[in-house]
KOLPA-424691 format. One line per 4 residues: their letters; for each residue x, y, z of N, C-alpha, C. Coordinates in pm, whole numbers, plus 32768, in hexadecimal, padded with zeros to 4 digits. Example, Ala and Ser with C-alpha at 12.3 -4.5 7.8 and 13.67 -1.06 7.14 Angstrom:
<rs>
as = 8527,7DC7,830C,84CE,7E3E,830C,8528,7EB6,830C; 8505,7F1F,82C4,8557,7F96,82CA,850A,8003,8313
</rs>
This chain:
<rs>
xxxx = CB23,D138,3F73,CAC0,D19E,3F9D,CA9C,D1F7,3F27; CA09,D1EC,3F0E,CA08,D28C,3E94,C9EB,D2E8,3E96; CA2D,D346,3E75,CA76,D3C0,3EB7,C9B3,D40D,3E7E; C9CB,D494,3EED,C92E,D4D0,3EBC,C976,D53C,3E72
xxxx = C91C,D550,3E06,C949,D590,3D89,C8E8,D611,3D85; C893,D628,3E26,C836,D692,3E26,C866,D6F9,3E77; C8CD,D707,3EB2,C8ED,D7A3,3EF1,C92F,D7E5,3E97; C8FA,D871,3EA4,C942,D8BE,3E0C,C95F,D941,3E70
xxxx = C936,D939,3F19,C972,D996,3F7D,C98B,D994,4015; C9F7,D9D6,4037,CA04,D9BA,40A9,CA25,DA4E,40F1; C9E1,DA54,4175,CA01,DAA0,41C6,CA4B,DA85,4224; CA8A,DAA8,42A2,CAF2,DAA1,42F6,CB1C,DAFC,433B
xxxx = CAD3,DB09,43CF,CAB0,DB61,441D,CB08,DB34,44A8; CB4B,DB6E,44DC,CB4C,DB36,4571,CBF5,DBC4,45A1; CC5D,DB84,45EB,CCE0,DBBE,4610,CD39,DBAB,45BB; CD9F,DBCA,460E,CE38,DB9D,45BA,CE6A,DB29,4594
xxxx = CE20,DAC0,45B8,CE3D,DA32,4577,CE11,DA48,4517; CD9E,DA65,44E8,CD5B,DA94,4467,CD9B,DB00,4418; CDAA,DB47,4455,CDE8,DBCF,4408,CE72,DB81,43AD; CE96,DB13,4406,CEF3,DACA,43CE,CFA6,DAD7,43FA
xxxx = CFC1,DB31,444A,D01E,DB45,44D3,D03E,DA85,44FF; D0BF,DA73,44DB,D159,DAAD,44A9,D175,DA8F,442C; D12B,DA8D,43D9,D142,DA76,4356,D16D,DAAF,42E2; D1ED,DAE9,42ED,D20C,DB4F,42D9,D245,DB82,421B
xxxx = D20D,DBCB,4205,D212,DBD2,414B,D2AB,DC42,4149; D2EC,DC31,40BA,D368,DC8C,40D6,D323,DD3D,40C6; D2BF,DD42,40A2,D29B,DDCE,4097,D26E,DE1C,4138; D26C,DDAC,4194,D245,DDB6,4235,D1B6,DDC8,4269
xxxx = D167,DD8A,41CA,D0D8,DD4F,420F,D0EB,DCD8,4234; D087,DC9D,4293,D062,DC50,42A4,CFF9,DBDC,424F; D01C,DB75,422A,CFD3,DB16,41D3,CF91,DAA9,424E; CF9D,DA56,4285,CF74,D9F5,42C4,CF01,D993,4288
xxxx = CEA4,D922,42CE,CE7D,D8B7,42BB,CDF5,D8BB,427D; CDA5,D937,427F,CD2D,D965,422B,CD6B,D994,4199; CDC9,D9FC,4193,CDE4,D9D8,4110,CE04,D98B,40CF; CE84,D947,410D,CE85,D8C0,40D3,CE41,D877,4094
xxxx = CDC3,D847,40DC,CD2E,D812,409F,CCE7,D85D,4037; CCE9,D8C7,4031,CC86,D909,3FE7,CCE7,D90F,3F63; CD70,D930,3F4B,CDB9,D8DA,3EF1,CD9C,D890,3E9F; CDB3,D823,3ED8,CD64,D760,3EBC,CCE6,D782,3EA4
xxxx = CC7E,D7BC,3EE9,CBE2,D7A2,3EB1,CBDF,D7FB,3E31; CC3C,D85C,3E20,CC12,D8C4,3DC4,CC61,D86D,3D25; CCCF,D80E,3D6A,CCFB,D7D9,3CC4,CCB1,D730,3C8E; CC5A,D71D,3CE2,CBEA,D6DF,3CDD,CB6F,D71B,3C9A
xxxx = CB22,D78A,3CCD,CAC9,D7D1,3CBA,CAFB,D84E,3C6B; CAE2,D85A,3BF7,CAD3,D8C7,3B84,CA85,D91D,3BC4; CAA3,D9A4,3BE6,CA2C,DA36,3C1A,CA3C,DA22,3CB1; CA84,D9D0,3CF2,CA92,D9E3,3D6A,CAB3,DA4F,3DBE
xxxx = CA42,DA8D,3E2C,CA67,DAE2,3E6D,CA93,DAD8,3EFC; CAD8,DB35,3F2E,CB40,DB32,3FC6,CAF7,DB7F,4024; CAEF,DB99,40BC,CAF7,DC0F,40D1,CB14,DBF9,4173; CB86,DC0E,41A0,CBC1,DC28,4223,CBAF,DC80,4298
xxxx = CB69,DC8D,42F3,CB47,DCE5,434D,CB7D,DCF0,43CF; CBBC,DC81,43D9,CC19,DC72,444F,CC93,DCE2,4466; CCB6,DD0E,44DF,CCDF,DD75,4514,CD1A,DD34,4589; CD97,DD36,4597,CDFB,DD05,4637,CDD8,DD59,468A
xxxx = CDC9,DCFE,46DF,CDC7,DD58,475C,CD20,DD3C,47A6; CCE4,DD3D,4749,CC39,DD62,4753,CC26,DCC6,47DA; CB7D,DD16,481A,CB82,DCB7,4886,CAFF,DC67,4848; CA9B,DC1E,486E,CA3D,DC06,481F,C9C1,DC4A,486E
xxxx = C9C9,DCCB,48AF,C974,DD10,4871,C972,DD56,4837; C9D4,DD96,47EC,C9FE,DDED,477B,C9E7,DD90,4718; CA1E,DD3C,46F3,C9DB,DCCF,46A3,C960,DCDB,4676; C902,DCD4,46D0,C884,DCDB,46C6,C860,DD51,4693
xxxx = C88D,DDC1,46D0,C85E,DE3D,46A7,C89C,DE7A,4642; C914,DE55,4607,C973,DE8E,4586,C93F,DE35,4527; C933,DDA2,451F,C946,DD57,4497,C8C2,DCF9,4490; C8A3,DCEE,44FD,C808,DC70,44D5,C7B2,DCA6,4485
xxxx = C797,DCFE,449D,C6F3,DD42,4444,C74F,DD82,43AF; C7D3,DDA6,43B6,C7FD,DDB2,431F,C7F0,DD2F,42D2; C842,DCD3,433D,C83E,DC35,42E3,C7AB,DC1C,42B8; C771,DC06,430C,C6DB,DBDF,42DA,C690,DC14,4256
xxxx = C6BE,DCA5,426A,C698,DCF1,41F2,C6BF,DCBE,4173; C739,DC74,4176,C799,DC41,40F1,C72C,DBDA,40BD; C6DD,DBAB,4100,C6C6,DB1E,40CB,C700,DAAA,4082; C784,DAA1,40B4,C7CA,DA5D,4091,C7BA,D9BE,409D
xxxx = C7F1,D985,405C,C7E7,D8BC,4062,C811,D8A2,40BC; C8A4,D8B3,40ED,C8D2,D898,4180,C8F0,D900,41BE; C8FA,D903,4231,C91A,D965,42AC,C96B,D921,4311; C9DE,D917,433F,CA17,D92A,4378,CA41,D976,442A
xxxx = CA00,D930,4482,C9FD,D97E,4501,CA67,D96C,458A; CADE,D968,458F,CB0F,D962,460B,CB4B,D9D0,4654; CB0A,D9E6,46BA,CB1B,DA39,470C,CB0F,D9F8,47D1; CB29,DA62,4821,CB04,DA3F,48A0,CBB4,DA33,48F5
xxxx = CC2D,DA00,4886,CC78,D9D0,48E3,CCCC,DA35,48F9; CCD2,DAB2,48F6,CCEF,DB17,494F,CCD8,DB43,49BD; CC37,DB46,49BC,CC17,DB2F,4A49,CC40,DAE8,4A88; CC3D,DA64,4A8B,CC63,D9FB,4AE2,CCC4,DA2E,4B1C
xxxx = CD22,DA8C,4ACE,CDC4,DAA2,4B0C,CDDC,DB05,4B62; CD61,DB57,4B67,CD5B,DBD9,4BBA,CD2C,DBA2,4C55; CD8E,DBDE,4CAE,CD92,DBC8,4D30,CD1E,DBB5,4D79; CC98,DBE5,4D48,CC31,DC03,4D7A,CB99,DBE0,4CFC
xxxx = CB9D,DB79,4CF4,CB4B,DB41,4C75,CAA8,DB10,4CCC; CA2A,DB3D,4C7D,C9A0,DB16,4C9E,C9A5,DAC5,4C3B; C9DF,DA41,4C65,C985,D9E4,4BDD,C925,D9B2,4BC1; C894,D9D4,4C09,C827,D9F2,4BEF,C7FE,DA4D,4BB0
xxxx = C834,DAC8,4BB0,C82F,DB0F,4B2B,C862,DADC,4AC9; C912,DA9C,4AB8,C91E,DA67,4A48,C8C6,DA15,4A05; C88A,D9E3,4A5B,C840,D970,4A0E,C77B,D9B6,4A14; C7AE,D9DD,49FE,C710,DA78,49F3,C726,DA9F,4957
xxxx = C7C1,DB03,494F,C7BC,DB27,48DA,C7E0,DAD2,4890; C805,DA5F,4898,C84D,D9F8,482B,C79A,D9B8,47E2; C764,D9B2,4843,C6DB,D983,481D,C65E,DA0B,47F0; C68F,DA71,480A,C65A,DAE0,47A9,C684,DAD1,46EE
xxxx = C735,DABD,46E2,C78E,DAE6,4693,C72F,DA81,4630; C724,D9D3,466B,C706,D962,460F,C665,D955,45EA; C621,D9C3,463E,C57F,D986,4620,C574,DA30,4591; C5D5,DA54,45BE,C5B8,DB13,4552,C618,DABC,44C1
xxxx = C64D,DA5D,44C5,C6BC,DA31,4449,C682,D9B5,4407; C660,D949,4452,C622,D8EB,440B,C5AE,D8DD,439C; C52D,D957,43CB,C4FA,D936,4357,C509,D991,42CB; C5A5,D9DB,42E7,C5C9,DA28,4281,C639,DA07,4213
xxxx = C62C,D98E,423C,C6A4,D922,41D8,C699,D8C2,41BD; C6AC,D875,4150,C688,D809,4145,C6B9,D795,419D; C760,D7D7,41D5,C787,D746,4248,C7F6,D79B,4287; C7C9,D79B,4335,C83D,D7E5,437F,C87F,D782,43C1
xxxx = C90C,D7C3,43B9,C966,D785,43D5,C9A3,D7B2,4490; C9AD,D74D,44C1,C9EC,D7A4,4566,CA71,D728,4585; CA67,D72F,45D9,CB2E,D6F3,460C,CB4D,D702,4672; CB56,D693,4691,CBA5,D68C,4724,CC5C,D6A0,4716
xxxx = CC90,D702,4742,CCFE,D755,4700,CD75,D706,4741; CDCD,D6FE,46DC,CE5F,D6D2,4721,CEAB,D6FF,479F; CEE8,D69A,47EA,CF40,D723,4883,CFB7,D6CC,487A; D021,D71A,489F,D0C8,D70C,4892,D0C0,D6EA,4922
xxxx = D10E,D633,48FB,D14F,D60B,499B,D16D,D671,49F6; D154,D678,4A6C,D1D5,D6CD,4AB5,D139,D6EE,4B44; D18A,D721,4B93,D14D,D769,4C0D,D094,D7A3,4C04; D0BB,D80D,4B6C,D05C,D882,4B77,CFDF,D821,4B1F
xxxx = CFF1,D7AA,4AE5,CF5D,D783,4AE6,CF45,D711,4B53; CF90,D6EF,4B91,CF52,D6A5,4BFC,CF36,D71D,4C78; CF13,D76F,4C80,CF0D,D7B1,4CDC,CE88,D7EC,4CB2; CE67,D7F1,4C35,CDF9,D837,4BE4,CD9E,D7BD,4BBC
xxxx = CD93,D728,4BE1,CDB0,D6CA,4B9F,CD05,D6CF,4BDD; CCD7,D6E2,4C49,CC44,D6D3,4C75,CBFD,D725,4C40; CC12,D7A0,4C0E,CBB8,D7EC,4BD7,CBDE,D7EC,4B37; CC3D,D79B,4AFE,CC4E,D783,4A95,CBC1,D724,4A58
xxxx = CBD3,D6C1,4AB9,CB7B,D63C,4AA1,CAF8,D664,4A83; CAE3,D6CC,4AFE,CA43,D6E4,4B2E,CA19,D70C,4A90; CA7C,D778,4A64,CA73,D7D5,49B5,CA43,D760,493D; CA95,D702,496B,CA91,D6A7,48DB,CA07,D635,491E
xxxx = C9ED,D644,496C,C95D,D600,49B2,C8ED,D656,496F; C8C9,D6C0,4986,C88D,D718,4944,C88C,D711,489A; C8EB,D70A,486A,C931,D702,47F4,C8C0,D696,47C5; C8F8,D613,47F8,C895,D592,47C8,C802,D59E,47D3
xxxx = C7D9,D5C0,482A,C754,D5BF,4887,C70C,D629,47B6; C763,D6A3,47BE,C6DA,D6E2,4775,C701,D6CD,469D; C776,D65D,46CA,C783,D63F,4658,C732,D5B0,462A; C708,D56E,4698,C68F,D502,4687,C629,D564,467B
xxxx = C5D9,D58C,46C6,C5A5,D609,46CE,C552,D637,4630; C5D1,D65A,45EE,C5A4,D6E2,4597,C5DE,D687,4505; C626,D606,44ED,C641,D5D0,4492,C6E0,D602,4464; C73D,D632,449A,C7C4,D699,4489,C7D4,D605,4482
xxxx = C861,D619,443C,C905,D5B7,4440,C925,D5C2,44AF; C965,D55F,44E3,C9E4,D587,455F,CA5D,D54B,451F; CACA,D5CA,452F,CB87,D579,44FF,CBB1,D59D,459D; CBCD,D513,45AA,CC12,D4FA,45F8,CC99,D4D4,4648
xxxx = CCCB,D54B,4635,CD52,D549,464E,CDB2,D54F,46EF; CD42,D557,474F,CD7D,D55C,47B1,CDD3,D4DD,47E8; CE38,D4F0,482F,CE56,D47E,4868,CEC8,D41F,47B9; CE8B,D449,4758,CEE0,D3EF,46D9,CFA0,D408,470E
xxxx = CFCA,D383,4714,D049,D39E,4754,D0B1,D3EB,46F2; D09B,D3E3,467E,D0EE,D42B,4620,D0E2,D4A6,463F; D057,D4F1,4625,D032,D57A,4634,D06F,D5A5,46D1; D084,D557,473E,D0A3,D58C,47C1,D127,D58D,47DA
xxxx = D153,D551,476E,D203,D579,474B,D23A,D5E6,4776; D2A8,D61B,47A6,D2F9,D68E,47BA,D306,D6E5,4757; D348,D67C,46F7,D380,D6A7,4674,D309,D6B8,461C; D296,D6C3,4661,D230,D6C4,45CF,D1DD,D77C,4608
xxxx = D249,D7AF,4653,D21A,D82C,46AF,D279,D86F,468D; D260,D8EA,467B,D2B4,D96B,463F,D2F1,D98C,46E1; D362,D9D4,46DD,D3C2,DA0F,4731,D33E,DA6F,479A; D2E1,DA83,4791,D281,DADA,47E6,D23D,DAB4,483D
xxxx = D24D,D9E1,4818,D1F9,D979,4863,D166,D984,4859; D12A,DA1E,4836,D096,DA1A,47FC,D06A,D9F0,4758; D091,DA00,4722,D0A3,D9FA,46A6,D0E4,D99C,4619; D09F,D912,45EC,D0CF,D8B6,45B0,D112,D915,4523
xxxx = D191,D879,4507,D208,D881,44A7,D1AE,D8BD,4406; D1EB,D8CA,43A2,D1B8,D89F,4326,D17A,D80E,432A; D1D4,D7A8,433F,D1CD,D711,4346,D14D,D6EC,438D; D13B,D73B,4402,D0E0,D731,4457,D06C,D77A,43FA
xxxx = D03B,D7B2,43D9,CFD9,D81E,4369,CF99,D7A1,4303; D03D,D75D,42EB,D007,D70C,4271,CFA7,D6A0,4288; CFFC,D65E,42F6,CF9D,D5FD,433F,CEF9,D60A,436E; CEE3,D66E,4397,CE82,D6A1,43D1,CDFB,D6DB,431D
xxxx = CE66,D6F6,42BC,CE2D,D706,4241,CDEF,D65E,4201; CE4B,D611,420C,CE1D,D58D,41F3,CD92,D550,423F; CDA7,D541,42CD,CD4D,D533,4311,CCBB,D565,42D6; CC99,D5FC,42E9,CC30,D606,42B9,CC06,D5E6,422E
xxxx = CC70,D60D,41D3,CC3B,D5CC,412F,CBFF,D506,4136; CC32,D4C1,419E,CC1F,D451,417A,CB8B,D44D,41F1; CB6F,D4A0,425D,CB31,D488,4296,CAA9,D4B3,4237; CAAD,D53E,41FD,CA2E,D562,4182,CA25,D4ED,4112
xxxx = CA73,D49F,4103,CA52,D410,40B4,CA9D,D429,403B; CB09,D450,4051,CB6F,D437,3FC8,CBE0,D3F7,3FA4; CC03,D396,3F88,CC5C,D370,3F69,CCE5,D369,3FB6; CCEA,D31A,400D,CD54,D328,4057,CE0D,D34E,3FF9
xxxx = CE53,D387,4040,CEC3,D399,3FEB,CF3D,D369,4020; CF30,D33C,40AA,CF7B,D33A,410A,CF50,D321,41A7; CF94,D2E1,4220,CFB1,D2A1,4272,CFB5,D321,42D2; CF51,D37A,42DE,CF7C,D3E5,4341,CFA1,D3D1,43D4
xxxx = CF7F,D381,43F6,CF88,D324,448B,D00E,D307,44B1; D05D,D2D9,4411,D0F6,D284,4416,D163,D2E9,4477; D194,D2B7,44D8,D1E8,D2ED,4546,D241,D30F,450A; D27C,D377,4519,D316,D3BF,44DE,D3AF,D333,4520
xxxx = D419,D331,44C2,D471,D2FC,450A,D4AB,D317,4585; D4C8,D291,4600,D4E1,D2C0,4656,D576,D332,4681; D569,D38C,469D,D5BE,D3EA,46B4,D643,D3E9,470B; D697,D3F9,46FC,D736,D404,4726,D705,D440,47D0
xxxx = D72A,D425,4848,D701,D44C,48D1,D74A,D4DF,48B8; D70B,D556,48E7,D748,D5DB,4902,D792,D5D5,4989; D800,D615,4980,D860,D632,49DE,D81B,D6A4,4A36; D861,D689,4ADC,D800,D6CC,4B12,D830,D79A,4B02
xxxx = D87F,D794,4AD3,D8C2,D80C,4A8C,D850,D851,4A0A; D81D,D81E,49C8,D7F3,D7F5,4969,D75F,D82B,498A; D6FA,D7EB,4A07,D68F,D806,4A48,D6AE,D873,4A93; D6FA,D8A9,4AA4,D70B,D91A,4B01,D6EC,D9AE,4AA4
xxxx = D753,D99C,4A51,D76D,DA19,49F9,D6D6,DA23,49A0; D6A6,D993,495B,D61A,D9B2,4959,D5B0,D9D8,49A4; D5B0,D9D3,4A2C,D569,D9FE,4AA0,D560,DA93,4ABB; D601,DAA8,4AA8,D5F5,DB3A,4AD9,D5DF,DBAC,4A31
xxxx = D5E5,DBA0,49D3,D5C0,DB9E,4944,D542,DB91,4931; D4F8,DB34,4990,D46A,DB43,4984,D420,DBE5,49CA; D448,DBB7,4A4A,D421,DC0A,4AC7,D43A,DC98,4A6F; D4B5,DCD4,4A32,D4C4,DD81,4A14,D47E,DD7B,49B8
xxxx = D457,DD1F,4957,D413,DD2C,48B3,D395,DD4D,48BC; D34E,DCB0,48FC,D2C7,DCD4,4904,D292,DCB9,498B; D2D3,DC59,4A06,D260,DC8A,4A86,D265,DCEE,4AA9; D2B0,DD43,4AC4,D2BA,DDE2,4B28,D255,DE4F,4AC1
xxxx = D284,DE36,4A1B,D1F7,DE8B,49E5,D1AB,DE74,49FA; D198,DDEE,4A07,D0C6,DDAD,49F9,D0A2,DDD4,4A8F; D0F4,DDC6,4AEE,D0D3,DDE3,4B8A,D0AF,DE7A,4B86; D0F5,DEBA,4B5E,D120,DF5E,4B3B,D06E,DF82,4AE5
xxxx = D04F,DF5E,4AA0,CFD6,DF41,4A52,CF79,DF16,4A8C; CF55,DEDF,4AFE,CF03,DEAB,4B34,CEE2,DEDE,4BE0; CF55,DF36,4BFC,CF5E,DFA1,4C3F,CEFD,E027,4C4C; CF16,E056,4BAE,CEF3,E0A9,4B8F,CE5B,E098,4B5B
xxxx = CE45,E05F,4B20,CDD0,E01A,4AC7,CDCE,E034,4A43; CE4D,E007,4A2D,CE6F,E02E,4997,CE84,DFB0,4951; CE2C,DF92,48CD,CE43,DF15,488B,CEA5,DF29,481E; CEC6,DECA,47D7,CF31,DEEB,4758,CEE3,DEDE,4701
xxxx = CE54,DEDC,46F8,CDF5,DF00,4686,CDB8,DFA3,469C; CDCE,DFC5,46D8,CD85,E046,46EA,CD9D,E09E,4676; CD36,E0CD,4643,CD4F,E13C,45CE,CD83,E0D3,4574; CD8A,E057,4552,CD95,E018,44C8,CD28,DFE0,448B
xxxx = CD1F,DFC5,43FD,CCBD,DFDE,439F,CCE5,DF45,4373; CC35,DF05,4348,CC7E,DE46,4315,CCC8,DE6F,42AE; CCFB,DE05,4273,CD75,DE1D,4204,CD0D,DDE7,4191; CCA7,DD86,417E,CC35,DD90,410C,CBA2,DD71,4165
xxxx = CB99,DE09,4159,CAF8,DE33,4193,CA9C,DE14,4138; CAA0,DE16,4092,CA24,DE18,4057,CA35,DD9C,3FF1; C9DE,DD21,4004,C9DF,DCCB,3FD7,C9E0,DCBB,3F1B; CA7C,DCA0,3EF5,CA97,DCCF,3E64,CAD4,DC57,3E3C
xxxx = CABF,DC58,3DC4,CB25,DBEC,3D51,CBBB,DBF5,3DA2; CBC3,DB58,3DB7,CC58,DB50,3E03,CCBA,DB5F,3DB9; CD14,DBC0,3DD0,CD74,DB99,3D60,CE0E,DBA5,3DC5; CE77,DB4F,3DB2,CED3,DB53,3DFC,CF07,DABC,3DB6
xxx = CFB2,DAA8,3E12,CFDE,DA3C,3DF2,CF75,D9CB,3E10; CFB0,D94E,3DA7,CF7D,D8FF,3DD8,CFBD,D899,3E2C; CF7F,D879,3E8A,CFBB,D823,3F14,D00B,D789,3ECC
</rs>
């Protein structure tokens, strides 16, 4: 495949998958699967610029109204858009609106980049995406529909059995590993047409069975950590983005490790 030697920027707008949550740096930022990439494109591309707008927590109409019309402004080469699957998770979801603003977000972004990127997003085996699993679909239906549409990429990660791994899910069950970040970093670099580096698909080894001792103490470890806050949060109408600022708002010479 030969790799395109013409993006010299990328934007990357959407939640906490983006923001890059659980990916965790020893200074206690967060790095995740957009930096990662912008990494790799930036030690490819000499003058390469970054710029991150994603914020956890955000629903996609905050999305819309916090970061689309900044992104656009960047005029950046790629853009980067996944959003929506928060909603899905809220008890009480119009996904006719979702799919209102998802199709506001892509007709205000497409002709402000040279190639947008959208994604049908990874979900961790277990209960809470088969239960979310119809209005998941409907999201990534939409997803396709305005990425024929408008000329976007689609990475497609839903459903990839590696990515729906346990072990490829941080202790919060919302939130993919490092490992998981990386994978999800590969994906899109090979999906923008570069050089594959690796087998992101390849299934982790099969795992030793957990004792039911084992599932318990992780169960109830889950429940005090993070369901009773996020319930507690969703109670109230309090997000865990509220009052936070992106971590790179203004599209600049990337400079950071390289991936």
């Amino acid at each position: 495949m030969e790799i395109n030697a013409n993006y010299t920027s990328l934007v990357a707008i959407g939640d906490s998958f983006t923001e890059g949550m659980s990916d965790l740096l020893p200074d206690g930022s967060y790095r995740g699967w957009a930096d990662l990439l912008a990494a790799r494109m930036a030690a490819h591309t000499p003058g390469f610029r970054y710029a991150n707008l994603a914020v956890r927590g955000k629903l996609i109409g905050q999305i819309v109204d916090e970061q689309v019309d900044a992104a656009a402004a960047m005029q950046a080469d790629v853009v980067t858009l996944v959003g929506g699957l928060n909603d899905t998770l809220r008890p009480k979801c119009d996904m006719g609106r979702v799919r209102g603003l998802l199709e506001e977000a892509v007709e205000r972004l497409a002709p402000n980049c040279k190639q947008l990127v959208l994604m049908r997003s990874p979900g961790r085996n277990g209960p809470v995406q088969e239960r979310f699993r119809p209005r998941m679909e409907e999201l990534f239906d939409c997803v396709d529909t305005l990425a024929a549409r408008h000329g976007a990429l689609v990475v497609d990660l839903f459903g990839v059995p590696a990515l729906s791994d346990q072990r490829m899910w941080d202790v919060d069950r919302l939130h993919l590993t490092p490992e998981g970040h990386r994978r999800v970093a590969e994906a899109v670099w090979q999906t923008l047409g570069y050089e594959p580096e690796e087998d992101w698909r390849a299934p982790l080894p099969a795992p030793a069975p957990p004792t039911w001792a084992t599932r318990r103490i992780a169960d109830v470890r889950f429940a005090r950590q993070h369901l009773l806050p996020w319930i507690g949060r969703r109670l109230t109408g309090r997000s865990s983005g509220d009052g936070r600022p992106p971590k790179r708002p203004e599209l600049l010479p990337y400079e950071g490790p390289i991936a």
